[in-house]
mmCIF file as gemmi writes it, N, C-alpha and C atoms, coordinates in Angstrom:
data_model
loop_
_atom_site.group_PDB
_atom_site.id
_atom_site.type_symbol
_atom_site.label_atom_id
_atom_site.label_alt_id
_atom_site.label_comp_id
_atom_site.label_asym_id
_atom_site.label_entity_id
_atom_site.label_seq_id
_atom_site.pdbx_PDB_ins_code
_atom_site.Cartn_x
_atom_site.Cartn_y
_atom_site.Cartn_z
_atom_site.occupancy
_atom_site.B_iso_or_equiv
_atom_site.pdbx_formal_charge
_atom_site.auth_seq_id
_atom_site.auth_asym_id
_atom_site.pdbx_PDB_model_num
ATOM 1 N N . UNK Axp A 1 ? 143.333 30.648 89.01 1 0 ? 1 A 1
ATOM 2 C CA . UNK Axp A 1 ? 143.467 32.094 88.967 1 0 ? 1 A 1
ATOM 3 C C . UNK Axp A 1 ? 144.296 32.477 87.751 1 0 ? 1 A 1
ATOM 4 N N . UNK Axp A 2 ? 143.993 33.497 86.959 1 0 ? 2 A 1
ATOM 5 C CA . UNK Axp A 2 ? 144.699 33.659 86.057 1 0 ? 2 A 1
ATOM 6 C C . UNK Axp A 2 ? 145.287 35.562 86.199 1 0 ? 2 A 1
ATOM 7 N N . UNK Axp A 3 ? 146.111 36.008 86.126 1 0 ? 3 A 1
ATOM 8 C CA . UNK Axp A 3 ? 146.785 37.269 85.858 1 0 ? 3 A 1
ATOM 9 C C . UNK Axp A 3 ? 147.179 38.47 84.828 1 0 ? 3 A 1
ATOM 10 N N . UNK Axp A 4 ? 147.277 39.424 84.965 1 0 ? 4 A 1
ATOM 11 C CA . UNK Axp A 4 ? 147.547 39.937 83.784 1 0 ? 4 A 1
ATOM 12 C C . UNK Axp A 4 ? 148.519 41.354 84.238 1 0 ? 4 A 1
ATOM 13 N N . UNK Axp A 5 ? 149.671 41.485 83.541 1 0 ? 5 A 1
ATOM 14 C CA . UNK Axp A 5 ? 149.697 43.037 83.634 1 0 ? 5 A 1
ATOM 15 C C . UNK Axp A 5 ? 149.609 43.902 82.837 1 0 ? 5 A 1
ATOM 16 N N . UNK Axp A 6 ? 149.22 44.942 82.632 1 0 ? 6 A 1
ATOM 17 C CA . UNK Axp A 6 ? 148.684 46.156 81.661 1 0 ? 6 A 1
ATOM 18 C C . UNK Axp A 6 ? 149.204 47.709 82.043 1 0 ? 6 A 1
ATOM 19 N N . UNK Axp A 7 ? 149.753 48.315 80.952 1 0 ? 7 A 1
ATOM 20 C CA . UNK Axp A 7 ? 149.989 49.667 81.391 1 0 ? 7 A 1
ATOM 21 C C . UNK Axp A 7 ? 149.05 50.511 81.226 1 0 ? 7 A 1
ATOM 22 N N . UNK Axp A 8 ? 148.694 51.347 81.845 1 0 ? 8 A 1
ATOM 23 C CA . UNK Axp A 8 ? 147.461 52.641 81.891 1 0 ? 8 A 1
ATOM 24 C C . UNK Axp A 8 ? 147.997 53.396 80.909 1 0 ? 8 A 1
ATOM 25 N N . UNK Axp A 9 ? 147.706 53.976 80.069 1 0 ? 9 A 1
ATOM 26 C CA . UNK Axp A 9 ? 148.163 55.187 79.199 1 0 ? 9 A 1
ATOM 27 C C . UNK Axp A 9 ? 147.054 56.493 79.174 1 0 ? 9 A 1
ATOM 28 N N . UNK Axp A 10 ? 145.955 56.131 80.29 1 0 ? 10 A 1
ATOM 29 C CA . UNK Axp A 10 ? 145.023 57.322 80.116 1 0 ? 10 A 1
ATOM 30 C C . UNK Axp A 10 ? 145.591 58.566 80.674 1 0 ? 10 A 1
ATOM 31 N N . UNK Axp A 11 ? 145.19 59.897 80.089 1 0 ? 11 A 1
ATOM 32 C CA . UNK Axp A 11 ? 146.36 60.957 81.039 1 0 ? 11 A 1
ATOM 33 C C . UNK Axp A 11 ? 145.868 61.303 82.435 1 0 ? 11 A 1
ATOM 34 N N . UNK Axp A 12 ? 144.803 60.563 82.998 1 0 ? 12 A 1
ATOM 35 C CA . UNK Axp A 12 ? 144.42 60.682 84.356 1 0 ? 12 A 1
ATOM 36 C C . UNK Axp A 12 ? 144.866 59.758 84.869 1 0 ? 12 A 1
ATOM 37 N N . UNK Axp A 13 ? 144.977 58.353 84.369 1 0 ? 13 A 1
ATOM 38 C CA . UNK Axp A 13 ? 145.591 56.957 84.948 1 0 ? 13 A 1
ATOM 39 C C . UNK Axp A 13 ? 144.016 56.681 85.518 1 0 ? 13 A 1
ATOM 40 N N . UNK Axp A 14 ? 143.725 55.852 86.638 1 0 ? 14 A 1
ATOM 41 C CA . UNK Axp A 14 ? 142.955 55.21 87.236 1 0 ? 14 A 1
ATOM 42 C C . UNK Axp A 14 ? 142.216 56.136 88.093 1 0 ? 14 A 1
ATOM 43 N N . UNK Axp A 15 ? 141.539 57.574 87.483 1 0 ? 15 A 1
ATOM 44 C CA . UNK Axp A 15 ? 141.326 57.721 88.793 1 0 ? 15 A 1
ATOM 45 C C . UNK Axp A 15 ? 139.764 58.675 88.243 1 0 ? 15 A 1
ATOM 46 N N . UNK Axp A 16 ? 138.595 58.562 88.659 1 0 ? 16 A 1
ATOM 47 C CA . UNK Axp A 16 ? 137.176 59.555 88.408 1 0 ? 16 A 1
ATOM 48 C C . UNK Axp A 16 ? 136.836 58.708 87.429 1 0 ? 16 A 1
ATOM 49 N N . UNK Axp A 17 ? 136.218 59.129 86.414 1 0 ? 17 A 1
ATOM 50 C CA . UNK Axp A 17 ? 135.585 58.567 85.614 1 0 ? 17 A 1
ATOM 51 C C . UNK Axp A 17 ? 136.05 57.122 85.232 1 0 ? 17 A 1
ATOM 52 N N . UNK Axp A 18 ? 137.504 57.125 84.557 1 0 ? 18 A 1
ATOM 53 C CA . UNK Axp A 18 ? 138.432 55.652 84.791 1 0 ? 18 A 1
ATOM 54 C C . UNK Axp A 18 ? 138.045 54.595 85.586 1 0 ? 18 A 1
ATOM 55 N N . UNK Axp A 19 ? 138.407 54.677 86.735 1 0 ? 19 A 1
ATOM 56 C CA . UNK Axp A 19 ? 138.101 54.258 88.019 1 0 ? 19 A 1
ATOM 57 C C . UNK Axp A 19 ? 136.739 53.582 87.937 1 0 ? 19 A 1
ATOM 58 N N . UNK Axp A 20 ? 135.6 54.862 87.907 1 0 ? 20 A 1
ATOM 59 C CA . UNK Axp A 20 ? 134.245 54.403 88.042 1 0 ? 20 A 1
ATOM 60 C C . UNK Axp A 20 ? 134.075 53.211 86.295 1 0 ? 20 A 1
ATOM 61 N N . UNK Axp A 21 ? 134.614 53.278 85.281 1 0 ? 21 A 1
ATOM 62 C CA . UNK Axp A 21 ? 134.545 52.141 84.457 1 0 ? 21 A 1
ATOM 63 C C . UNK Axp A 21 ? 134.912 50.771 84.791 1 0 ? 21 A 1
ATOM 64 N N . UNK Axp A 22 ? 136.305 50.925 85.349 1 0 ? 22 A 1
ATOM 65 C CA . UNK Axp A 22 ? 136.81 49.853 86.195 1 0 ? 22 A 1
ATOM 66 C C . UNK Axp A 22 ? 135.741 48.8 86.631 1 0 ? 22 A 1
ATOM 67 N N . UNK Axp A 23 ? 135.225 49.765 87.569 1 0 ? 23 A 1
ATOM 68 C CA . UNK Axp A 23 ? 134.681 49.312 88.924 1 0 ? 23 A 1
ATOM 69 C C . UNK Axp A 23 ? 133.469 48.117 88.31 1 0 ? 23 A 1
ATOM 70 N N . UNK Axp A 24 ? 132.912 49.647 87.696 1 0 ? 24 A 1
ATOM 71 C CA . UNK Axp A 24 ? 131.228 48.995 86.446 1 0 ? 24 A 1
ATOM 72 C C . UNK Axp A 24 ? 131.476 47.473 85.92 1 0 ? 24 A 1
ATOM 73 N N . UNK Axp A 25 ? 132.359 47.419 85.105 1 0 ? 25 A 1
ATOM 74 C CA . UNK Axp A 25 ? 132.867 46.174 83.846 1 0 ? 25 A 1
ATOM 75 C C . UNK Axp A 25 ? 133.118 45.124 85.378 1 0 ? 25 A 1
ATOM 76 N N . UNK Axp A 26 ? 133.799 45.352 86.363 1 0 ? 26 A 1
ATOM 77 C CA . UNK Axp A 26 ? 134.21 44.257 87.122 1 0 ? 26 A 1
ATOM 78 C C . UNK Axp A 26 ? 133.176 44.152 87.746 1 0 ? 26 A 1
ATOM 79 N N . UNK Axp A 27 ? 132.581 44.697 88.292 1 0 ? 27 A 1
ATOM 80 C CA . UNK Axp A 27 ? 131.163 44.18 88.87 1 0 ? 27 A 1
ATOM 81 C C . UNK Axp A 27 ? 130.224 43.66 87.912 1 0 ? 27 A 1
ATOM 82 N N . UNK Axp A 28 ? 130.21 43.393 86.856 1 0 ? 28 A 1
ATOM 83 C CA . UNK Axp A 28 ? 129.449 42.304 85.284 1 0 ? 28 A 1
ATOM 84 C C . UNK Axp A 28 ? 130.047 40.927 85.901 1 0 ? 28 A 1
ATOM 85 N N . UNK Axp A 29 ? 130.651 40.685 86.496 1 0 ? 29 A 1
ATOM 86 C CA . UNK Axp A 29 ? 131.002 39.013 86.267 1 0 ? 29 A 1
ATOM 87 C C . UNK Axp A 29 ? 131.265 38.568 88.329 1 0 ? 29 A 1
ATOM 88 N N . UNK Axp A 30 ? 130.764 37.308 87.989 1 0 ? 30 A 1
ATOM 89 C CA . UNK Axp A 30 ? 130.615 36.417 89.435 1 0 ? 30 A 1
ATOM 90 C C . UNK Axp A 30 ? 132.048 36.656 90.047 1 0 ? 30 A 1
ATOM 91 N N . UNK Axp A 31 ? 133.391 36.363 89.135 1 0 ? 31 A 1
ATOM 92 C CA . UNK Axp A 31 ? 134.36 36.086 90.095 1 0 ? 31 A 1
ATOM 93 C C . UNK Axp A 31 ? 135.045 37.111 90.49 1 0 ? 31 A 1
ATOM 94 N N . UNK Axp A 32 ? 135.824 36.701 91.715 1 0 ? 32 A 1
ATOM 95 C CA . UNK Axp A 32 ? 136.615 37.17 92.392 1 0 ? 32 A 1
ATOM 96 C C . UNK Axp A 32 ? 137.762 37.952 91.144 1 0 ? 32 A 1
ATOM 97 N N . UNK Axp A 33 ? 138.035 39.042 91.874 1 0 ? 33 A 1
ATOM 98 C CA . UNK Axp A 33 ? 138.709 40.417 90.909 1 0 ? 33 A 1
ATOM 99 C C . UNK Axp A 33 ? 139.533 40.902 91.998 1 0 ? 33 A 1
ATOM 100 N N . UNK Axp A 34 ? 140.614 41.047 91.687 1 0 ? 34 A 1
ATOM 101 C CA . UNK Axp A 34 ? 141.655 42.367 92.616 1 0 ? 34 A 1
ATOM 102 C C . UNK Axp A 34 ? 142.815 42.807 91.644 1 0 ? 34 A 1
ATOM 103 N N . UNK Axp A 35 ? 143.301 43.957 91.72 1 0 ? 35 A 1
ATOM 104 C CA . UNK Axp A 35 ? 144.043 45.038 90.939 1 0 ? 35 A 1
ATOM 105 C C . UNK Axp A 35 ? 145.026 45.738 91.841 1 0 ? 35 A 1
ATOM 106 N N . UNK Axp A 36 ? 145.958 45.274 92.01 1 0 ? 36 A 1
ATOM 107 C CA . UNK Axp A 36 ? 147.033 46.47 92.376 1 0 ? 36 A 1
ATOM 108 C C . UNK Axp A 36 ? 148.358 47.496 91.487 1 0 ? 36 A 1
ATOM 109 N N . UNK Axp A 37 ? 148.633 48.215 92.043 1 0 ? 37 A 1
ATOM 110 C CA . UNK Axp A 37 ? 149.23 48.889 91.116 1 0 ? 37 A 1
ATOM 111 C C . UNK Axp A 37 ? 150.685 48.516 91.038 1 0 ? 37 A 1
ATOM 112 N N . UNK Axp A 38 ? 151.338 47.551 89.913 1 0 ? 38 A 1
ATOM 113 C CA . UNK Axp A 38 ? 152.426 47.658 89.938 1 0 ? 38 A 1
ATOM 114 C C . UNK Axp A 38 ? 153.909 48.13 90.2 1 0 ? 38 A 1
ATOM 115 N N . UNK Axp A 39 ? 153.686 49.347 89.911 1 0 ? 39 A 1
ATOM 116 C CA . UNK Axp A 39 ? 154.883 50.832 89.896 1 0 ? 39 A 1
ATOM 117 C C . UNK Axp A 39 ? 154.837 51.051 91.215 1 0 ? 39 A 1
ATOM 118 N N . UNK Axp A 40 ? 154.08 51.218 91.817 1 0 ? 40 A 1
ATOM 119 C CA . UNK Axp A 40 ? 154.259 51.674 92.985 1 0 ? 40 A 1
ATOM 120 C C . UNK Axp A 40 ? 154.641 50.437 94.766 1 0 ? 40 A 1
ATOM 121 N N . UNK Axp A 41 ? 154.149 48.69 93.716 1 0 ? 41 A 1
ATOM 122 C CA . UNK Axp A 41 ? 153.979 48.203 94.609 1 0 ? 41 A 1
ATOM 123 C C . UNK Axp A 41 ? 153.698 47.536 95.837 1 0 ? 41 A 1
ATOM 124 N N . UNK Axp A 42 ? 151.887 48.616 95.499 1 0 ? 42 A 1
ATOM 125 C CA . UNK Axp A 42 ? 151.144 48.574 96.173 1 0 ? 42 A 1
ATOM 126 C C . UNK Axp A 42 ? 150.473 46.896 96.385 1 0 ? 42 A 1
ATOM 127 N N . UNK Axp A 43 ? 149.305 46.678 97.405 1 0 ? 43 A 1
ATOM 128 C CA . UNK Axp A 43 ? 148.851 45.465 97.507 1 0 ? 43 A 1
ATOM 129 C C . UNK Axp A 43 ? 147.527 45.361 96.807 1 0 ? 43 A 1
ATOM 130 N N . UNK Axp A 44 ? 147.398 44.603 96.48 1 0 ? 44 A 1
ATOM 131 C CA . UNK Axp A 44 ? 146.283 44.119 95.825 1 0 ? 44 A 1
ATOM 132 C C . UNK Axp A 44 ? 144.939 44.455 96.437 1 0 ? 44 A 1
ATOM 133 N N . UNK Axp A 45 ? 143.682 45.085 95.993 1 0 ? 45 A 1
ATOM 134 C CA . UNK Axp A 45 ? 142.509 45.68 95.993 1 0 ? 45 A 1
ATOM 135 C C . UNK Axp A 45 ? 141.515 44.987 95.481 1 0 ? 45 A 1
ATOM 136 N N . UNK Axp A 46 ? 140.418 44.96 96.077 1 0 ? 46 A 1
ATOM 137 C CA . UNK Axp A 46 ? 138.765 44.302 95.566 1 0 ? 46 A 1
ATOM 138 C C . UNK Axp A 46 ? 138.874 45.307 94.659 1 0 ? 46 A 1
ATOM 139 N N . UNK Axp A 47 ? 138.934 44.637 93.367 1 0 ? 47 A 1
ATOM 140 C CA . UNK Axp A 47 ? 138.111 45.316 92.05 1 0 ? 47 A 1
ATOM 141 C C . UNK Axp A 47 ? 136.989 45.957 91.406 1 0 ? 47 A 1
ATOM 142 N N . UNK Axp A 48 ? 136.022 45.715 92.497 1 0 ? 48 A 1
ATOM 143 C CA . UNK Axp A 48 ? 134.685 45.729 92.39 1 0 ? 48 A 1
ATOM 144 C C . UNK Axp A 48 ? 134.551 47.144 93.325 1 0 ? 48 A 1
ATOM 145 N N . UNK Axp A 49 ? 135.886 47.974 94.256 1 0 ? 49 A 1
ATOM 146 C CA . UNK Axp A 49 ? 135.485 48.389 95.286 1 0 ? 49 A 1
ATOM 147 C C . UNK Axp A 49 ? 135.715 49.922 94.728 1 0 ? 49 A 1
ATOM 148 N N . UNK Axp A 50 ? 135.074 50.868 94.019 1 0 ? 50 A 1
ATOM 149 C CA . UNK Axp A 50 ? 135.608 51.871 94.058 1 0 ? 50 A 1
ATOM 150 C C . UNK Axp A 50 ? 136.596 52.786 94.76 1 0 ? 50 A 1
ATOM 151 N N . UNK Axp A 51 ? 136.172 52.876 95.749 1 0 ? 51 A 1
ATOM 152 C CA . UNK Axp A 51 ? 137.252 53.872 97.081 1 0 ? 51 A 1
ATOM 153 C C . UNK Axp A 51 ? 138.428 52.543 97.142 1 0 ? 51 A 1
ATOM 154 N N . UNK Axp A 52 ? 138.476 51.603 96.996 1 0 ? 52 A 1
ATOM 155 C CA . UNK Axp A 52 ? 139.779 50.837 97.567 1 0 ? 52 A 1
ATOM 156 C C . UNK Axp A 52 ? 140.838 50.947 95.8 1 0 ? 52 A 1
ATOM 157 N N . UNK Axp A 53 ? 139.848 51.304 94.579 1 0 ? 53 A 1
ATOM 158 C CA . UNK Axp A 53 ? 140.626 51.332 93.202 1 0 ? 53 A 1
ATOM 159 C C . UNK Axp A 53 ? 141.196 52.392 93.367 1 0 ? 53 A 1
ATOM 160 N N . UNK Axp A 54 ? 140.687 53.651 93.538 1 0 ? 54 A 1
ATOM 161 C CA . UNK Axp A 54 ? 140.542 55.034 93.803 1 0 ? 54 A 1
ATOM 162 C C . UNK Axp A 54 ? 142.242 55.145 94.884 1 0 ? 54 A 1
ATOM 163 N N . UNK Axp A 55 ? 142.315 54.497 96.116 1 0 ? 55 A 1
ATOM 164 C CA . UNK Axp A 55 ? 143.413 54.032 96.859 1 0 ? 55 A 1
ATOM 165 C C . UNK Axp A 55 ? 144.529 54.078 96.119 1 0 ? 55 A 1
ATOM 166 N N . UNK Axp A 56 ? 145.038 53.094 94.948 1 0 ? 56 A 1
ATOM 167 C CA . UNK Axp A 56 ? 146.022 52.494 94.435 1 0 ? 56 A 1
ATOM 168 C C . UNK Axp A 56 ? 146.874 53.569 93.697 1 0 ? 56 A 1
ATOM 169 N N . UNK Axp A 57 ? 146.058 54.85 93.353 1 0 ? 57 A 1
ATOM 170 C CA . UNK Axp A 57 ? 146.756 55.733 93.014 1 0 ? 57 A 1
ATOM 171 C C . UNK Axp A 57 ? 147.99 55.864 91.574 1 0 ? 57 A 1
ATOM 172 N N . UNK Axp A 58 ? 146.635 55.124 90.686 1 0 ? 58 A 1
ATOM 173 C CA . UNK Axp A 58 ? 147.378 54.576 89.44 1 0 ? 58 A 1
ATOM 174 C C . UNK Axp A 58 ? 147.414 56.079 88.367 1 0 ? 58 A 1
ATOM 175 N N . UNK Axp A 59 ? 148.952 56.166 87.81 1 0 ? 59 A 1
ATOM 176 C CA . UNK Axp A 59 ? 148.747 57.489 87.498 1 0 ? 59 A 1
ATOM 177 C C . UNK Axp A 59 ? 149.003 56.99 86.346 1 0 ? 59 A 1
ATOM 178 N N . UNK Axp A 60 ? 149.55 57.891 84.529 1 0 ? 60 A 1
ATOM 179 C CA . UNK Axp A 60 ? 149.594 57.582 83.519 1 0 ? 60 A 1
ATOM 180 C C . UNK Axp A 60 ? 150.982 56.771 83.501 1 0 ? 60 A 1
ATOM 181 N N . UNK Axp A 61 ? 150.815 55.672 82.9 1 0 ? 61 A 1
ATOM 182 C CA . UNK Axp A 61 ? 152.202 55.376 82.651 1 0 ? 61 A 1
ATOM 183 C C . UNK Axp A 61 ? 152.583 54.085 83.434 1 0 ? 61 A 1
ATOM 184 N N . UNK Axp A 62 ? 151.833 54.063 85.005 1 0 ? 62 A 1
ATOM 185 C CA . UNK Axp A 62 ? 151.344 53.007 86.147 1 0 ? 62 A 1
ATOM 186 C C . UNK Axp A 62 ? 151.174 51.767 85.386 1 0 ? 62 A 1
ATOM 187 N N . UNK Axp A 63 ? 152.026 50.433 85.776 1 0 ? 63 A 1
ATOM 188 C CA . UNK Axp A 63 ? 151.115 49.329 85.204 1 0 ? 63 A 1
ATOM 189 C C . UNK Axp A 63 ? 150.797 48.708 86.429 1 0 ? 63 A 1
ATOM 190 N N . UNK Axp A 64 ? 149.464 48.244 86.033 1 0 ? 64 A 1
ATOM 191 C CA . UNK Axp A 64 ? 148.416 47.236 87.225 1 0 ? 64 A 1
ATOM 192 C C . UNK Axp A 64 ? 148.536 45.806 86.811 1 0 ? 64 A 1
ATOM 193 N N . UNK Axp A 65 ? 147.857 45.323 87.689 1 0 ? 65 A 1
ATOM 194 C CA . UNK Axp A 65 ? 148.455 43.566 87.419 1 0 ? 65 A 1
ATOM 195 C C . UNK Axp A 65 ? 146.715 43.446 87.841 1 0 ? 65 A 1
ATOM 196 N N . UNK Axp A 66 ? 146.537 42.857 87.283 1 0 ? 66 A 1
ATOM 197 C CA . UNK Axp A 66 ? 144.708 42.247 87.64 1 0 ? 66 A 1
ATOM 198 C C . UNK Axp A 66 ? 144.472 40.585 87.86 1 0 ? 66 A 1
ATOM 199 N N . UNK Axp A 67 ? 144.01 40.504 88.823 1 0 ? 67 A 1
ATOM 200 C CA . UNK Axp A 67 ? 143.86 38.765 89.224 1 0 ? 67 A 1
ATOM 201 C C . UNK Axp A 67 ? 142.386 38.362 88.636 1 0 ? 67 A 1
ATOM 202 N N . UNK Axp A 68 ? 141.956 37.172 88.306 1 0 ? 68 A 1
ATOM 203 C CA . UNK Axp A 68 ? 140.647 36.957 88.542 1 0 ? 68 A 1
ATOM 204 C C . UNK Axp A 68 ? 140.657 35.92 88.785 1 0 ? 68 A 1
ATOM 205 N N . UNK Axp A 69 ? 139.443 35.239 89.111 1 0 ? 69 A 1
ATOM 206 C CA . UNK Axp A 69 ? 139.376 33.881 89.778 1 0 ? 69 A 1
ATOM 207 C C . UNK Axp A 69 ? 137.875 33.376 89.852 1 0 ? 69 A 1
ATOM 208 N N . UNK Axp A 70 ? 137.199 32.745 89.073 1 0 ? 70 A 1
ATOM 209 C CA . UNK Axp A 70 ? 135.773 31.952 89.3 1 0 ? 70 A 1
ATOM 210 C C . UNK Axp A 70 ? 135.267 31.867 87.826 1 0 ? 70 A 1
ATOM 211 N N . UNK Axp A 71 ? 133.993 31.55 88.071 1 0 ? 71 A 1
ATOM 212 C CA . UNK Axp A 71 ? 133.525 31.046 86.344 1 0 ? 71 A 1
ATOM 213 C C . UNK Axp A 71 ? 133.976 31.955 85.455 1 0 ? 71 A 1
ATOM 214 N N . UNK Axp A 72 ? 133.501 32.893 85.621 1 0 ? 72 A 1
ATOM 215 C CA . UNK Axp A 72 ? 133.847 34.03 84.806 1 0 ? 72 A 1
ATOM 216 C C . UNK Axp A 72 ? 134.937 34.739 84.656 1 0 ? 72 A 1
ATOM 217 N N . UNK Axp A 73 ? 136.076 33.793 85.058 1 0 ? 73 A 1
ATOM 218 C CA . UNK Axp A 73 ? 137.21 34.6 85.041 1 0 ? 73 A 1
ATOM 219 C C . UNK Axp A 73 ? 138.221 35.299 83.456 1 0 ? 73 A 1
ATOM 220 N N . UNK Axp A 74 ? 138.043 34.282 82.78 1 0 ? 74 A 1
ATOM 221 C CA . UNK Axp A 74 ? 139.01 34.652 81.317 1 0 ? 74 A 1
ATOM 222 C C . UNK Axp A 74 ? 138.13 35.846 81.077 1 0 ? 74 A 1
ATOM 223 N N . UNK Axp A 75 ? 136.748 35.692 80.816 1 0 ? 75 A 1
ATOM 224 C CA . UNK Axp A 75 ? 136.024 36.627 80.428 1 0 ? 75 A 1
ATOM 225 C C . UNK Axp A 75 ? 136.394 37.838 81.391 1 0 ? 75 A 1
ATOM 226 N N . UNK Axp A 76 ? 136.051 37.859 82.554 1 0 ? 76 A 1
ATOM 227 C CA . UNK Axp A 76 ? 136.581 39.541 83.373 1 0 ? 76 A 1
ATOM 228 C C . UNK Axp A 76 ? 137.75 40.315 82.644 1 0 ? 76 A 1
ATOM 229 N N . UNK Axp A 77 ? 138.789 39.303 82.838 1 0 ? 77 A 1
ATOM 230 C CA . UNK Axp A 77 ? 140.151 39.477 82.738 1 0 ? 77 A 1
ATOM 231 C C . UNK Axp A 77 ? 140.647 40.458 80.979 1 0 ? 77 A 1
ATOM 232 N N . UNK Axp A 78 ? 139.353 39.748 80.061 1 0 ? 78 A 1
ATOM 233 C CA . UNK Axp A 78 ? 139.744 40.085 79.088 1 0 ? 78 A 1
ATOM 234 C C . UNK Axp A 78 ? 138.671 41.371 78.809 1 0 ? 78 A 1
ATOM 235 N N . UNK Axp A 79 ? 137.576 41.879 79.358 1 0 ? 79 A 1
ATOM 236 C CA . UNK Axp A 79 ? 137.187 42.701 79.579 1 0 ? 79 A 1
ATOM 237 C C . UNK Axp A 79 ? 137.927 43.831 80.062 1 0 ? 79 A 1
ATOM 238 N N . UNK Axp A 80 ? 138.466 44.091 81.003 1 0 ? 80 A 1
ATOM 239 C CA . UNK Axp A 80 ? 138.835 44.976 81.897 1 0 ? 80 A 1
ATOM 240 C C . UNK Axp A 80 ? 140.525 45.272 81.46 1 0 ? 80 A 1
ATOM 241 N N . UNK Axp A 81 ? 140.848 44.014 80.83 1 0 ? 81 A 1
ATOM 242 C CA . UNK Axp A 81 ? 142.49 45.067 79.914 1 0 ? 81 A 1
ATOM 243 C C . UNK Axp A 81 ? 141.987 45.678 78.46 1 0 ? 81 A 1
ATOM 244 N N . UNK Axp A 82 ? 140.582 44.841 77.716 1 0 ? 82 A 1
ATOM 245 C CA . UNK Axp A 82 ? 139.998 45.686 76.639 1 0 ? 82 A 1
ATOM 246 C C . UNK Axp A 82 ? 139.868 47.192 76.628 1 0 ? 82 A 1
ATOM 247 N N . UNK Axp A 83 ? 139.004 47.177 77.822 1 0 ? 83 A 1
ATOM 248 C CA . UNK Axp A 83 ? 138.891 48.588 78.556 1 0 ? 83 A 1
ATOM 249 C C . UNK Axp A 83 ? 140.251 49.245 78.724 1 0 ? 83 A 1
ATOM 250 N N . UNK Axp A 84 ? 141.194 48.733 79.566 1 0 ? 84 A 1
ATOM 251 C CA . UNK Axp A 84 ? 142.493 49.864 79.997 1 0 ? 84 A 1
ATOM 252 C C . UNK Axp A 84 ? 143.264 50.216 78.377 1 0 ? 84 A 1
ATOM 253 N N . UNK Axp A 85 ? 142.945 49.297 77.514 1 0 ? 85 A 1
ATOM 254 C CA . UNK Axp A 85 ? 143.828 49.082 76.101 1 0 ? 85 A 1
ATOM 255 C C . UNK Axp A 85 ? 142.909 49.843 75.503 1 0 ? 85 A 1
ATOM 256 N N . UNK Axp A 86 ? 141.851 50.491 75.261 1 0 ? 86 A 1
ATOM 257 C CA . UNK Axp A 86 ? 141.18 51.447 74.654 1 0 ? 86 A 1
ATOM 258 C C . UNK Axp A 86 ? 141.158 52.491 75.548 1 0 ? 86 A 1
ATOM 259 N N . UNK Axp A 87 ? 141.942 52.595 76.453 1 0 ? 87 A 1
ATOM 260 C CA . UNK Axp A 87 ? 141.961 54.223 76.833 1 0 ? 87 A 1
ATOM 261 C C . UNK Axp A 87 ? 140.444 54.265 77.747 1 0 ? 87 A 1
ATOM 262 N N . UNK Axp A 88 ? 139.779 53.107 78.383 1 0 ? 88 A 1
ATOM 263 C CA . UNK Axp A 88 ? 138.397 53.662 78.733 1 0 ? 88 A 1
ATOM 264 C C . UNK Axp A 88 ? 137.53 54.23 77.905 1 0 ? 88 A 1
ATOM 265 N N . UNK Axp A 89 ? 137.705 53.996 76.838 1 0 ? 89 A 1
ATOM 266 C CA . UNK Axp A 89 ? 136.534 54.443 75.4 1 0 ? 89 A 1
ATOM 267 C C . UNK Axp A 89 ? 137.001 55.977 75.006 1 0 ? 89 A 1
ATOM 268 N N . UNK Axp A 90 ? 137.928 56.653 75.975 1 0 ? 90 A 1
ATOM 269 C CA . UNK Axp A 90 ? 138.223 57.912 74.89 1 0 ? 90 A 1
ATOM 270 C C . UNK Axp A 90 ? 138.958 58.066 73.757 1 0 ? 90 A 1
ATOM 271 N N . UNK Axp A 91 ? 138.468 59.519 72.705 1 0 ? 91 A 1
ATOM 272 C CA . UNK Axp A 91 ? 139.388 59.062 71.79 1 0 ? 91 A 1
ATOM 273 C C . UNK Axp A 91 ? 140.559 59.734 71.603 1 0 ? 91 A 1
């Protein structure tokens, strides 16, 4: 299993459109994915699960910690902080 933590800097944080990118990019790869929200403490979430990302209540500024785990794991992992580190593609 490998880990990561990342701060959100989008001004919505994790949540509608965000969220639904999340969800998209982690559902591309076989392994096991969960995301909880640091700041707050919260427990760790299926990555893949919209309404359970949507849950975590990641606001701007929030850092998440992301797990992955199976073939495809470096690859998820480095996907999905690409994504939070570009803002979700806005500019």
């Amino acid at each position: 299993m490998i880990e990561a933590t990342i701060p959100v800097r989008n001004e919505v944080g994790l949540h509608a459109r965000p969220a639904a990118l999340f969800v998209k990019t982690a559902a591309k790869f076989s392994s096991t994915i969960k995301v909880k929200n640091l700041t707050t403490n919260g427990n760790f979430v299926d990555a893949k699960s919209i309404i359970m990302v949507l849950t975590l209540g990641v606001m701007k500024d929030h850092e998440v910690v992301i797990q992955s785990e199976g073939a495809d794991a470096d690859a998820a992992l480095d996907a999905l902080r690409a994504l939070i580190e570009n803002n979700f593609g806005e500019a």
